[in-house]
C-alpha positions as CSV (number, residue, x, y, z in Angstrom):
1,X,-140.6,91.1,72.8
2,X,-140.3,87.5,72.6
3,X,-141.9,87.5,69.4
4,X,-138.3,89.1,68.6
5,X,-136.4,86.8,70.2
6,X,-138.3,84.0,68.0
7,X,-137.4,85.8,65.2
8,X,-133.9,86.7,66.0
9,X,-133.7,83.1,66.9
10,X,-134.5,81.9,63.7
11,X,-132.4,84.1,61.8
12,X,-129.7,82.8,63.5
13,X,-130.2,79.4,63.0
14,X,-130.8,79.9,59.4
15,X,-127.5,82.0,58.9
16,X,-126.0,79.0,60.6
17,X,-127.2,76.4,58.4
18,X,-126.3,78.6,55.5
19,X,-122.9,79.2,56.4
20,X,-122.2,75.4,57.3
21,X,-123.5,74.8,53.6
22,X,-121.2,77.1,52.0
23,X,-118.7,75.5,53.6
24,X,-119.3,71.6,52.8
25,X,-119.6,73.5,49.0
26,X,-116.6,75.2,49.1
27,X,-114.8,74.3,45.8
28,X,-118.2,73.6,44.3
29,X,-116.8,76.3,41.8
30,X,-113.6,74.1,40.2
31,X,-116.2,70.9,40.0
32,X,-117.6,72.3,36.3
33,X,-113.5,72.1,35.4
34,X,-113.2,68.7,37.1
35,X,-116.1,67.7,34.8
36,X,-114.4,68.9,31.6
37,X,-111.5,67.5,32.5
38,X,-113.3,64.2,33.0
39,X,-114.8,64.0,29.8
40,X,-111.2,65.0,28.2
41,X,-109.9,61.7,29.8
42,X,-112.3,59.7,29.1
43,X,-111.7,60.7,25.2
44,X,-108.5,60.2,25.8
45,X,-108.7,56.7,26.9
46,X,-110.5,56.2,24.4
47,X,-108.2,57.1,21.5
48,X,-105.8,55.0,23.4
49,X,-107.7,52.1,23.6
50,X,-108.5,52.0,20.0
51,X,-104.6,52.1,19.0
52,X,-103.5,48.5,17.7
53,X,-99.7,49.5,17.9
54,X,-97.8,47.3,20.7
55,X,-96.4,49.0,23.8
56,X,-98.9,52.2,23.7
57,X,-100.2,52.9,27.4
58,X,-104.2,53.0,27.7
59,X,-106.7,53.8,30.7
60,X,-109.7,52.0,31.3
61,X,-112.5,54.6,32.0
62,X,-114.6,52.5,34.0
63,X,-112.1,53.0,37.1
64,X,-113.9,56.0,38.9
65,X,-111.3,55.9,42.1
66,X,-108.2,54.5,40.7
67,X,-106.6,54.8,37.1
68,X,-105.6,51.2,36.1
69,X,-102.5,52.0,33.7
70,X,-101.9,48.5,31.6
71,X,-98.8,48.4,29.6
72,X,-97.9,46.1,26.9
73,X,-94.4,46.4,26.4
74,X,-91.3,47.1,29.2
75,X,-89.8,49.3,26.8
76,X,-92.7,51.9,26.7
77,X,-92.3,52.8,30.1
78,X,-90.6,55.9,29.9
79,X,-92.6,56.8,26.7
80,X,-94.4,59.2,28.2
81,X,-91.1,61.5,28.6
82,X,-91.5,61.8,25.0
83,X,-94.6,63.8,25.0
84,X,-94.0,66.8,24.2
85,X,-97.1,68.7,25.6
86,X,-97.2,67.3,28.9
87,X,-93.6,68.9,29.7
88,X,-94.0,72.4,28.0
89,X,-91.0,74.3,28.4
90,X,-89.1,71.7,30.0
91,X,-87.9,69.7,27.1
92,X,-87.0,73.2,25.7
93,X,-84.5,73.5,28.6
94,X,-83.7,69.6,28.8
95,X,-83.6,68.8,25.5
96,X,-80.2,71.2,24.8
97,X,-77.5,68.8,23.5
98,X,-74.0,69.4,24.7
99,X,-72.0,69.9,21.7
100,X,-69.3,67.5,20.7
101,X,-66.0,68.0,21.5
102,X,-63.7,68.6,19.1
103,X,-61.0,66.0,18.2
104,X,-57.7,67.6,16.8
105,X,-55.7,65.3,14.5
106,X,-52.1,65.2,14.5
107,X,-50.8,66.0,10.9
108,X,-48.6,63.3,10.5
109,X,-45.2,64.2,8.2
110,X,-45.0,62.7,4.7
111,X,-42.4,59.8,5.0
112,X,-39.3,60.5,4.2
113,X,-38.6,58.4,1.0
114,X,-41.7,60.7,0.1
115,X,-40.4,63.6,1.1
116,X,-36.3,64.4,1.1
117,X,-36.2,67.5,1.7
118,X,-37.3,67.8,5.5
119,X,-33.9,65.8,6.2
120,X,-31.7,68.1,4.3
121,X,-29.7,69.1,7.3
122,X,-29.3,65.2,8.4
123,X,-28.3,64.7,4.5
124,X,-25.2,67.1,4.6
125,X,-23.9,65.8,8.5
126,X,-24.1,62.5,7.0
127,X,-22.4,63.5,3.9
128,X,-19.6,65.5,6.1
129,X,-18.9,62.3,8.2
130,X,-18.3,60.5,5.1
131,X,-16.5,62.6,3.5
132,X,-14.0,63.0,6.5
133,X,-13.2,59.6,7.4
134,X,-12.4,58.8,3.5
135,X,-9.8,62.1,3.7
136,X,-9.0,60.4,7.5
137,X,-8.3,57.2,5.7
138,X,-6.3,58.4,2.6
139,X,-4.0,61.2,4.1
140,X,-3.2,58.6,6.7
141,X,-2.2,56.2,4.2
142,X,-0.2,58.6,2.0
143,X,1.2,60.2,5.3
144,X,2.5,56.6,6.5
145,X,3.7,55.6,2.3
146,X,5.7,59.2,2.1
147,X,7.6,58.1,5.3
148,X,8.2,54.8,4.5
149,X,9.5,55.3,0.9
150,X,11.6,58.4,2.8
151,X,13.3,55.7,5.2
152,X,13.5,53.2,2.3
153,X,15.6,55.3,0.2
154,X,17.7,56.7,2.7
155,X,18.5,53.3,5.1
156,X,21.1,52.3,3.0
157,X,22.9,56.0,3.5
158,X,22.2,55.9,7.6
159,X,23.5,52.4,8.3
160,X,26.4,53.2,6.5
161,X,27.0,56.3,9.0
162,X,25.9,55.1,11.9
163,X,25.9,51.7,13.4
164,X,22.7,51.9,15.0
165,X,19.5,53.2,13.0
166,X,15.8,53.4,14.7
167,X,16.7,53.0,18.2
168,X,14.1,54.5,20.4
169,X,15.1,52.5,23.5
170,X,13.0,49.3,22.7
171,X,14.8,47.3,19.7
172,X,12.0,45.0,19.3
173,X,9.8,47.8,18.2
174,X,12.2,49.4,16.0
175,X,12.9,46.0,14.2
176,X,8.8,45.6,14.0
177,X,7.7,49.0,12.7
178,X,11.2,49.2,10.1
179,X,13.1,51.8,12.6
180,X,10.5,54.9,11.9
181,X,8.5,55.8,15.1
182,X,5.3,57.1,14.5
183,X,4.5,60.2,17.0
184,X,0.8,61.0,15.3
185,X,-0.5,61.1,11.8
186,X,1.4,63.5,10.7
187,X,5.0,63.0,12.7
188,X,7.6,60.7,12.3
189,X,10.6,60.5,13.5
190,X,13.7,58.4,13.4
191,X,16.6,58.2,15.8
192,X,20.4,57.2,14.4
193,X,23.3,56.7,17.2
194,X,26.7,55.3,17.3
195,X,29.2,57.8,15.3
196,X,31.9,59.5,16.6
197,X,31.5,63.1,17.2
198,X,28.4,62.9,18.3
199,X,26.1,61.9,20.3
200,X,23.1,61.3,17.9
201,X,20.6,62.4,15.4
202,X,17.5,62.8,15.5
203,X,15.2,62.6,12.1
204,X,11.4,64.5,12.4
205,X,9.2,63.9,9.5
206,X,6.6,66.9,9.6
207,X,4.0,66.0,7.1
208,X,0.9,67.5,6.6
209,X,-2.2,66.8,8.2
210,X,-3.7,65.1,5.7
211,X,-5.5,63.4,7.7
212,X,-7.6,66.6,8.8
213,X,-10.3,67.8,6.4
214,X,-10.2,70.8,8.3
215,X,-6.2,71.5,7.8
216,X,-6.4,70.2,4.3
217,X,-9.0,72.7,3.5
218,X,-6.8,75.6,5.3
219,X,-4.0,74.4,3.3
220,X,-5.7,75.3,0.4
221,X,-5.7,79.2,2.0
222,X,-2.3,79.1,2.6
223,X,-0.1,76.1,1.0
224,X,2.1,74.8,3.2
225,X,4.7,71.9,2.2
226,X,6.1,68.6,4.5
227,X,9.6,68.8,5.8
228,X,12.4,67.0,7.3
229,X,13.8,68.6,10.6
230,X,17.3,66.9,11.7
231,X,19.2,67.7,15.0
232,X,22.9,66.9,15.7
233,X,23.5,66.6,19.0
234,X,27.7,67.4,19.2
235,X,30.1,66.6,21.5
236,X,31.7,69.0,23.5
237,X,35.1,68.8,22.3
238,X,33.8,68.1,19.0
239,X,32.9,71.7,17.8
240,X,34.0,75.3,18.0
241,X,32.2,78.3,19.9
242,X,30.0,80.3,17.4
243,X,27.1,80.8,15.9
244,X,26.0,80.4,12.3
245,X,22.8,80.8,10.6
246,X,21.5,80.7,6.8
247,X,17.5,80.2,6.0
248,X,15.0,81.4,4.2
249,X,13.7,85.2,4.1
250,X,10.3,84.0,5.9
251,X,12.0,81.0,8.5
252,X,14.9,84.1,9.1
253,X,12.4,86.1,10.4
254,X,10.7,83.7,12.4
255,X,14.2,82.5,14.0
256,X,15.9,85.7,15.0
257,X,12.8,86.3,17.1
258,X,11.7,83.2,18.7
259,X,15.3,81.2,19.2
260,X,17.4,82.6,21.9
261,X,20.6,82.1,20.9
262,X,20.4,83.9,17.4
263,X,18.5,86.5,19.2
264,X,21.7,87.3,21.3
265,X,24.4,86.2,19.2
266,X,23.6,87.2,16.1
267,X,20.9,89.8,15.3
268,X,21.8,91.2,12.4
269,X,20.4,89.9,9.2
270,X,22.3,89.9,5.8
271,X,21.2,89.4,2.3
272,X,22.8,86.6,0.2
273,X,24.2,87.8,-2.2
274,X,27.3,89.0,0.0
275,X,28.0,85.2,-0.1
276,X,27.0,84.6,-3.6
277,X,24.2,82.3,-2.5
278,X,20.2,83.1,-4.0
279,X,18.8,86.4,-2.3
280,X,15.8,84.4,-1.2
281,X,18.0,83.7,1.7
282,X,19.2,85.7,4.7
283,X,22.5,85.0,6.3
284,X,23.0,85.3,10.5
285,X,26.7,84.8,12.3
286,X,28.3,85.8,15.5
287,X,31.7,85.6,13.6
288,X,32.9,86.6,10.2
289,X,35.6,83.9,9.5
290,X,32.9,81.4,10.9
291,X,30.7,82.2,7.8
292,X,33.4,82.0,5.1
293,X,34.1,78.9,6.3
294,X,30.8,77.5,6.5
295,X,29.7,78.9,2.8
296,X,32.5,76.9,1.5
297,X,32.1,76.7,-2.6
298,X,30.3,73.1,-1.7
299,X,27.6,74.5,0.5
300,X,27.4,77.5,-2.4
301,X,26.4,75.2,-4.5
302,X,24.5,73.2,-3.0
303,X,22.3,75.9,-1.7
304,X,22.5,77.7,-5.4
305,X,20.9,74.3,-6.8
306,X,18.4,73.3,-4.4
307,X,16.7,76.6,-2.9
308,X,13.6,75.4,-3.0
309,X,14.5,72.4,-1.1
310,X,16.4,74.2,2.1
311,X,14.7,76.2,4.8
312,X,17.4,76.6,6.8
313,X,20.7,75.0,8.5
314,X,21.4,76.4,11.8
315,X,25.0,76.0,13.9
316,X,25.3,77.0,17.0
317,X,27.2,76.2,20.5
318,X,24.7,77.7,22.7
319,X,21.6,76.0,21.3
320,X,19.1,76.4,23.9
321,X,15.9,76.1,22.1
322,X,13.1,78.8,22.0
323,X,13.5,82.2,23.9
324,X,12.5,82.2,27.4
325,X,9.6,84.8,28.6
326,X,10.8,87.4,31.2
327,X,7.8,86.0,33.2
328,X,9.6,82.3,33.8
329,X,12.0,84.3,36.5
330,X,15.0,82.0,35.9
331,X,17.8,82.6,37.9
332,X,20.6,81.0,35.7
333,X,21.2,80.6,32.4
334,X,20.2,78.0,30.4
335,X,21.9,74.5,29.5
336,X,23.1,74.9,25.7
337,X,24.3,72.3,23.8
338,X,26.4,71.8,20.7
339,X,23.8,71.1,17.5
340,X,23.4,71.3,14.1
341,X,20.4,71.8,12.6
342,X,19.3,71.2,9.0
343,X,15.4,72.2,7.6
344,X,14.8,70.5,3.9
345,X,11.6,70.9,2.3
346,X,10.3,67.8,0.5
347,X,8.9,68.4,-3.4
348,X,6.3,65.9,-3.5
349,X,4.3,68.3,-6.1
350,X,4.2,67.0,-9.6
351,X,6.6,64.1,-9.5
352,X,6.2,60.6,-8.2
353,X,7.4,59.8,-4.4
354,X,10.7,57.8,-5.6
355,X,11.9,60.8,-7.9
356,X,10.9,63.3,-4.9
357,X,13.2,61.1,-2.0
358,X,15.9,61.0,-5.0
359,X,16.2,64.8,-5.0
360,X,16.7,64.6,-1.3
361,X,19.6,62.5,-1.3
362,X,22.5,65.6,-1.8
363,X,20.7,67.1,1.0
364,X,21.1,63.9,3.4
365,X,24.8,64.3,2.4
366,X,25.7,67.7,2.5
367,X,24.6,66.9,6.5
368,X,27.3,64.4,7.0
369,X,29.5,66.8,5.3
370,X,28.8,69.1,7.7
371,X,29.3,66.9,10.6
372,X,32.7,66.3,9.5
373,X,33.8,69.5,8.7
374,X,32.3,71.4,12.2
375,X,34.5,68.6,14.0
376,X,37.7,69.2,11.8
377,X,37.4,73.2,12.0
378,X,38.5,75.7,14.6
379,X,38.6,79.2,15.1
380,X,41.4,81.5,15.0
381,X,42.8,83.1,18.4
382,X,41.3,86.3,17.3
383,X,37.6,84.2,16.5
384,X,37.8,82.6,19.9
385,X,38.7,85.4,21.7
386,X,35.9,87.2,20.3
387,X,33.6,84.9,20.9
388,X,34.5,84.4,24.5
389,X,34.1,87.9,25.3
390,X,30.5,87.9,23.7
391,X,29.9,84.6,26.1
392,X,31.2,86.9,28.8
393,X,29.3,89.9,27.9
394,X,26.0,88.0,27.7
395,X,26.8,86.5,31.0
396,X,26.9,89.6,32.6
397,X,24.0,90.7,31.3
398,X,21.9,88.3,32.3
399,X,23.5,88.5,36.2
400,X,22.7,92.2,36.7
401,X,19.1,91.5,35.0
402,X,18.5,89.0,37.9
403,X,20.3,90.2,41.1
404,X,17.9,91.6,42.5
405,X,15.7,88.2,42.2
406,X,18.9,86.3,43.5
407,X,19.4,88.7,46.5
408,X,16.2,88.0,47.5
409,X,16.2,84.3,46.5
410,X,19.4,84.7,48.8
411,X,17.9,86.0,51.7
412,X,14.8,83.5,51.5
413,X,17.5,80.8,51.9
414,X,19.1,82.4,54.7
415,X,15.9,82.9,56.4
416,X,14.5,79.3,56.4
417,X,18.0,78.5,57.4
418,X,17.7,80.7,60.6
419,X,14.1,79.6,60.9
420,X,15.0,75.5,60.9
421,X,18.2,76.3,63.6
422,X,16.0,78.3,65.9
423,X,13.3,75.1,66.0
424,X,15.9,72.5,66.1
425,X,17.1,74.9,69.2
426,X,13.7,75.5,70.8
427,X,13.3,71.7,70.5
428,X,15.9,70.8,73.3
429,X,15.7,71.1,76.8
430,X,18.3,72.9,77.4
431,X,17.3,76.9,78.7
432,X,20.6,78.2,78.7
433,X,21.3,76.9,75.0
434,X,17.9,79.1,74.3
435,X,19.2,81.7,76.6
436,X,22.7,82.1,74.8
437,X,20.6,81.6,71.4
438,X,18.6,84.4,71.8
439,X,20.6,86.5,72.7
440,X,22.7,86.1,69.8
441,X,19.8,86.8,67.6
442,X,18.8,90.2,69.3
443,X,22.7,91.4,68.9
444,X,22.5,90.5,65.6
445,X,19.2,92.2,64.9
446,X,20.5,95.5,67.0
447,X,23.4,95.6,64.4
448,X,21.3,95.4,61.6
449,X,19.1,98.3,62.5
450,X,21.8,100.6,63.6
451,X,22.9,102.6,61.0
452,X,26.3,102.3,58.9
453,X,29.2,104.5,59.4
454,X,31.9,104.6,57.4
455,X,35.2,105.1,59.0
456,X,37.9,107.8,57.0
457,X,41.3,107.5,58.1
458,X,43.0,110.9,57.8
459,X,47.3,110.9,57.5
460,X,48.8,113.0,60.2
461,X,50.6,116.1,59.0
């Protein structure tokens, strides 16, 4: 029995020793590789040591515990990143260069002397402005030479009808701009007073805008032609009571509809030729003996000889201007006046501007021939009583047409009439002067809502 004991006992111990020697031996397995790997190094170092270039790193292999690394150069110490095999698969990942961005150039335009015709559109503005103020310059300056040769040829023939010429209410500035007085561009006008008869006359030069590219070129469309518009202002005692018209077939039209008193007075339109005058004209008068006496054989002829040259003349006692609109709501007639008024057209076409105010001259007269002759002539009894009832008869018209807007007009009146005494009342302090008051007011209103009776007397039998 003990003789197993011994044995066990040395067993024991031996499996003891045995396991503390596996132990101490334990990577006794990896210490072939660590050889290898030694003797790798040490060829290494080797190969490094024999290279002559500067900077290369080398490793003495006489260093068992430590590796002594000697450099040459500072600039080969990160060299070793460079190696290629030592970080496998990690350059591969590392070594990716980002990809340059992309720079976008601006394309730059040609320059313009190079290239004209990217400016086109600027080209033809430019060339519009140009163009316009040279037409601004010369149909202002022909505008401004046409009324000054106009004035020129006819001053001699104003001053000797009236005593004053170009008075505008500032005489300084009449004597400094040669009596015309320039309203716009295209307007002048000229203002001649002192003459018995009348009050005054007033001269409108209505040019063409020649100034304005844009009318010029609508004139092309539809031609028009400058006139001279004069208004008569007559006294009242001066002239008789009727009205006369003779124009042109297209400024007829335009008169009987837009001017109120030929509208009322004289509606009907006749041709010419009842008065042996061209058939380019229409004639327009209130009274028969009025017209013959108009369309004397000197107006005949004048109007015969220059039809191109008259529009229209225009007489008339209740000379009002243009027709009123139903919308104005006017509750009285209008203020007329006593006028003549003369339309010439003015031939500049073809001729030079001295021979085209020369033709105008007949027409300048045959004005102050009718001047005289509308203060000289009257109507007949019959004439005047006829145009006195169609005074009256237009009169009435227009009355009945507004009552109704009067009566009410009326009414409004009395109201703020009643309304101003009852706060002029209510403003004292006096209660039985509001006590009296207001009981005058609900009398009065009691009567007003009670209804009318008319009272019949009936004759006894």
């Amino acid at each position: 029995m003990k003789i197993w004991l011994v044995v066990l006992h040395i067993v024991l111990v031996g499996c003891s020793v045995w396991a503390t020697n596996y132990q101490d031996n334990e990577f006794a397995e990896f210490e072939e590789f660590d050889a290898d790997e030694n003797f790798v190094d040490a060829r290494s170092n080797e190969k490094i040591a024999t290279d002559d270039e500067p900077g290369d790193i080398f490793i003495s292999p006489d260093d068992e515990d430590d590796d002594v690394v000697i450099t040459s150069d500072d600039d080969s110490e990160f060299e070793h990143f460079q190696d290629t095999e030592e970080f496998e698969g990690f350059n591969e990942r590392e070594e990716k260069v980002e990809a340059e961005p992309k720079i976008t150039i601006t394309k730059v335009p040609i320059h313009f002397r190079a290239n004209w015709d990217s400016y086109w559109l600027e080209i033809l503005m430019i060339a519009g402005l140009v163009v316009y103020f040279i037409n601004f310059i010369t149909g202002k300056s022909k505008n401004t030479m046409l009324a000054n040769t106009w004035f020129q040829n006819h001053k001699q023939l104003l001053e000797d009808n009236f005593s004053l010429v170009g008075d505008d209410g500032n005489l300084e500035h009449s004597r400094e701009s040669g009596g015309l007085v320039k309203e716009s561009e295209n307007i002048f006008t000229l203002w001649c007073s002192g003459r018995t008869c009348c009050e005054g006359m007033l001269v409108e030069l209505k040019l063409l805008k020649r100034q304005d590219l844009v009318a010029v070129l609508a004139g092309m469309m539809r031609p028009a032609l400058d006139q001279i518009h004069i208004k008569i202002t007559m006294d009242v005692d001066a002239m008789d009571t009727f009205v006369f018209c003779v124009a042109s077939k297209k400024t007829a039209v335009h008169l009987s509809k837009d001017m109120a008193d030929i509208s009322v007075y004289c509606p009907e339109r006749k041709p010419g030729e009842k008065f042996n005058i061209p058939s380019s004209f229409l004639v327009m008068s209130e009274i028969a003996e009025a017209t013959s006496a108009v369309l004397d054989s000197k107006m005949v002829a004048i109007l015969n000889k220059y039809t191109d040259l008259v529009d229209y003349v225009h007489i008339s006692d209740q000379y009002s201007g243009p027709k009123q609109t139903e919308d104005t709501g006017a509750l009285k007639l209008p203020d007329v006046k006593r006028v003549l008024l003369f339309g010439f057209n003015v031939p500049i076409k073809g001729m030079q501007l001295e021979q085209a105010m020369d033709q105008l001259k007949p027409l300048m007269v045959l004005v102050f021939y009718c001047m005289e002759k509308m203060k000289r002539y009257r109507l007949s009894k019959e004439g005047k009583t006829k145009a006195d009832k169609n005074r009256q008869r237009v009169e009435e018209a227009f009355l009945k047409s507004t009552h109704a807007a009067r009566a009410e007009a009326a009414a409004a009146r009395r109201e703020e009439k009643r309304r101003q005494e009852k706060e002029k009342v209510m403003a004292e302090d006096d209660p039985e002067r509001q006590r009296r008051y207001e009981e005058r007011e609900q009398k009065r209103l009691a009567k007003k809502r009670a209804p009318k009776m008319k009272q019949l007397k009936v004759k006894a039998l």
